[in-house]
C-alpha positions as CSV (number, residue, x, y, z in Angstrom):
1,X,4.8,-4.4,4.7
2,X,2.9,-3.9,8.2
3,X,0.2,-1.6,7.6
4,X,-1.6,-0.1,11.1
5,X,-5.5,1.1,11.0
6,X,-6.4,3.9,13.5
7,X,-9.9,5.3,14.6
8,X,-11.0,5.6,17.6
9,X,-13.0,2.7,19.7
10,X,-11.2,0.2,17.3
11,X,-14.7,-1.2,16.8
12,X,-15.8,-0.1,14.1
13,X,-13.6,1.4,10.8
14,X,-10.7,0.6,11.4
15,X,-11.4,-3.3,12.4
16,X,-13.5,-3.3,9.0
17,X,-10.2,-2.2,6.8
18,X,-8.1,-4.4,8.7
19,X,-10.3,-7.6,8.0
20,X,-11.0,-6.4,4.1
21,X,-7.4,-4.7,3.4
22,X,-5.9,-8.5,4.7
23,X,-8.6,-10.6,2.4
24,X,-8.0,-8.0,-0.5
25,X,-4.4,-8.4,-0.3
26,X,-4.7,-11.9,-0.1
27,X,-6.6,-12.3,-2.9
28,X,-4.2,-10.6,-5.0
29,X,-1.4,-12.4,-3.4
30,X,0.1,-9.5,-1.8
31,X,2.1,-10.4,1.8
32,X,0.9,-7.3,4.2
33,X,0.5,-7.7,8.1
34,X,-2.3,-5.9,9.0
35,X,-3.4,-4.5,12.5
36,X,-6.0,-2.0,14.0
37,X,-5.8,0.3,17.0
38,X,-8.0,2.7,18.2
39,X,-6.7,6.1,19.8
40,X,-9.2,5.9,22.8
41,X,-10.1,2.0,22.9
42,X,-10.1,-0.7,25.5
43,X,-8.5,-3.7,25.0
44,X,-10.1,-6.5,23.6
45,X,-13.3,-5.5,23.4
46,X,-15.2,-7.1,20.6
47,X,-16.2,-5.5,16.9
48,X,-19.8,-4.2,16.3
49,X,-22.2,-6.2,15.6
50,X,-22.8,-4.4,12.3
51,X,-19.2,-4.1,11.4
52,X,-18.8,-8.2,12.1
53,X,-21.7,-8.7,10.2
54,X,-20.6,-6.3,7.3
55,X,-17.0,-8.5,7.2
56,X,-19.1,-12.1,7.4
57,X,-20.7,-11.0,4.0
58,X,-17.7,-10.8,2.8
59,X,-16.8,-13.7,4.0
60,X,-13.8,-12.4,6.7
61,X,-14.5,-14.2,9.8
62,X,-11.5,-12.8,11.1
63,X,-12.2,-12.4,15.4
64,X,-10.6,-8.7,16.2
65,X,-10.7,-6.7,18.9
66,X,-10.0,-3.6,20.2
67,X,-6.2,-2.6,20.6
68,X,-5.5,0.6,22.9
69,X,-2.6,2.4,20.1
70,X,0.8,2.2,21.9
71,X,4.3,3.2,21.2
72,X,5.4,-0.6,20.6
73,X,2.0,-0.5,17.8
74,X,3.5,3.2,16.3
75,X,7.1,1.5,16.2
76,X,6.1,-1.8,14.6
77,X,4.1,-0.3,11.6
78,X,5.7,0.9,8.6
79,X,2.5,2.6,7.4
80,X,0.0,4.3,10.1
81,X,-3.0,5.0,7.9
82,X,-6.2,6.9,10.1
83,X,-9.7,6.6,9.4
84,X,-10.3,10.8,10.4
85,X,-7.7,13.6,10.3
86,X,-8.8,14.5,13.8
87,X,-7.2,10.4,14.4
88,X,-4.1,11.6,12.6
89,X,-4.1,14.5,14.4
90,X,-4.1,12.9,17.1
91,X,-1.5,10.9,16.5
92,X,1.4,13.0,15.6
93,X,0.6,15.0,18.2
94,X,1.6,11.5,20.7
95,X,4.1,9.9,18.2
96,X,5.7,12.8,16.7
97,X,8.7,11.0,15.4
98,X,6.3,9.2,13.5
99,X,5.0,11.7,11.5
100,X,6.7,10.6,8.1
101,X,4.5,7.4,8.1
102,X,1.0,8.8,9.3
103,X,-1.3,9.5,7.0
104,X,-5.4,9.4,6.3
105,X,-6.5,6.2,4.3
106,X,-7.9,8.4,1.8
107,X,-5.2,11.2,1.5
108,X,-2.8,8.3,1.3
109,X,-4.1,6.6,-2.0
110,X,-4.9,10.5,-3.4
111,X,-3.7,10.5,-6.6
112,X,-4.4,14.9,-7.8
113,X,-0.4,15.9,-8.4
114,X,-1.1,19.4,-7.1
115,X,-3.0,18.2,-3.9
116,X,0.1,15.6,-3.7
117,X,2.2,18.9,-3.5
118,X,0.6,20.4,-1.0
119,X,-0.2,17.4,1.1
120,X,4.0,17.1,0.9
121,X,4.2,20.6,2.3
122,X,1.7,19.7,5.0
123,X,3.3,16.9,6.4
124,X,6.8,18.7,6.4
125,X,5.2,21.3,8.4
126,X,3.0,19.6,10.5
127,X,6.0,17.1,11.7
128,X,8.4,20.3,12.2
129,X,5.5,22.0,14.4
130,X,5.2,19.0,16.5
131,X,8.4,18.2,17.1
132,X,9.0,21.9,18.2
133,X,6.4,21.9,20.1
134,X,7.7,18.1,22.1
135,X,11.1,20.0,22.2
136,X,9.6,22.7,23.9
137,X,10.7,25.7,21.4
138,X,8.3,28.4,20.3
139,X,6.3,27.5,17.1
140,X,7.1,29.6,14.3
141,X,4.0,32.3,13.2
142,X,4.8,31.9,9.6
143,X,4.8,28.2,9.5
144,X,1.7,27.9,10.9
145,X,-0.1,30.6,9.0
146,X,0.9,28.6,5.9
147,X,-0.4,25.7,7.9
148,X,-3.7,26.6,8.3
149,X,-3.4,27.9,4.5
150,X,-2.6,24.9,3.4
151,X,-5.2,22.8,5.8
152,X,-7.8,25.2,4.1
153,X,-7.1,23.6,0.5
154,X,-6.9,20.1,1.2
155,X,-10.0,17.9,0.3
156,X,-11.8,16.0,2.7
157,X,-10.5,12.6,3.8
158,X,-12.6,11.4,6.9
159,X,-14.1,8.4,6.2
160,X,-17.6,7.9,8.2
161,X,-18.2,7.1,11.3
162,X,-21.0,4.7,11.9
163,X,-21.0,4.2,15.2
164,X,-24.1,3.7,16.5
165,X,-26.1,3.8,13.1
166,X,-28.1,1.4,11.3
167,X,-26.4,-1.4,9.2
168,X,-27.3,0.7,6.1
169,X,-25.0,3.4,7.7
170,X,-22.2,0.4,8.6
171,X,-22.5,-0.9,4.6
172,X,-21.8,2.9,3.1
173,X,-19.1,3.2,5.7
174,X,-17.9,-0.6,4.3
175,X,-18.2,0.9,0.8
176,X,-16.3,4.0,1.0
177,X,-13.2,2.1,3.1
178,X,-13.3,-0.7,0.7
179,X,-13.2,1.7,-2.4
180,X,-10.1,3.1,-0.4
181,X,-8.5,-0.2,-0.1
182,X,-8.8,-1.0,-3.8
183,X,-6.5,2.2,-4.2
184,X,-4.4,1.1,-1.8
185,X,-3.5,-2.0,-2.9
186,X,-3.0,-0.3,-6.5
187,X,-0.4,1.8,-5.6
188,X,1.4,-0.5,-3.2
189,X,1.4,-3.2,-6.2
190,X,3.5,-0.1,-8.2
191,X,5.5,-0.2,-6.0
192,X,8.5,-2.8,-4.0
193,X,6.4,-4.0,-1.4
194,X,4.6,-6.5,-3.0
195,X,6.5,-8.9,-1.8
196,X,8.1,-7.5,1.1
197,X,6.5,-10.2,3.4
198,X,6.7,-9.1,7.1
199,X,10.2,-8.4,7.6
């Protein structure tokens, strides 16, 4: 399975769950491909610092850098998995095709059966708004009144942002992406990808 990371600067976040989601698969002998792209980066500039540091304790010396997100990046994954909804957002608004496959880390590995309801809802009508709105057509009222209804109940699922902090801020950041991953890897081992390699 090829699992994508998005944030923004690709410096921070989403380089730290690339690096631990790869080790933490590894370790339980799951085969993922793993990337990171950021939604306004450069390319190849170099991790934090702090989030390098935070990946060396846990002994990933994996050398990533930042990856502007592309069409080609959007295409190759088979799960897009943000950092932010404003990141996912972001996203669908570009890659609207893609909207069946872009999701927040956290509202991915959410596991409440109503809030999985709604969070079905949401992405039905969040991809049918966008792709209206690429074709041109007039959004419909009622669909996005039940849009912002149903944006309204959803919990929160940023994960955050450290940038610029102290490498206390960079460790809870680590902490609450890792705790993330954990889930992650739980439900993909439920399911038939534990094995899918890269294909």
């Amino acid at each position: 399975m090829r699992i994508l990371f998005i944030c923004t600067g690709n410096t921070c976040r989403s380089p730290m769950a690339e690096g631990m989601l790869r080790k933490l698969a590894k370790d339980r002998g799951m085969s993922l491909d793993v990337r990171s792209a950021g939604v306004a980066a450069s390319e190849g500039t170099s991790m934090s610092a702090h989030a390098a540091a935070v990946l060396r304790d846990q002994g990933i010396e994996d050398r990533i850098t930042s990856t502007p997100l592309s069409e080609g990046l959007v295409d190759w994954a088979d799960l897009i998995l943000t950092l932010t909804g404003g990141h996912r957002r972001h996203v669908i608004q570009y890659f609207p095709v893609a909207a069946d496959k872009i999701y927040t880390l956290k509202e991915y590995v959410e596991n409440d059966l109503q809030v999985l309801e709604a969070q079905d809802e949401l992405h039905q009508l969040v991809a049918e708004l966008e792709l209206d709105r690429a074709l041109g057509k007039e959004l419909d009222t009622a669909r996005q009144r039940r849009l912002a209804e149903l944006l309204r109940q959803m919990p929160a699922y940023d994960i955050s942002d450290p940038f610029g902090g102290s490498r206390m801020e960079y460790n809870a950041t680590a902490l609450e992406i890792r705790s993330a991953l954990e889930q992650l890897l739980d439900k993909l081992e439920k399911t038939d990808f534990k094995n899918s390699g890269e294909a």
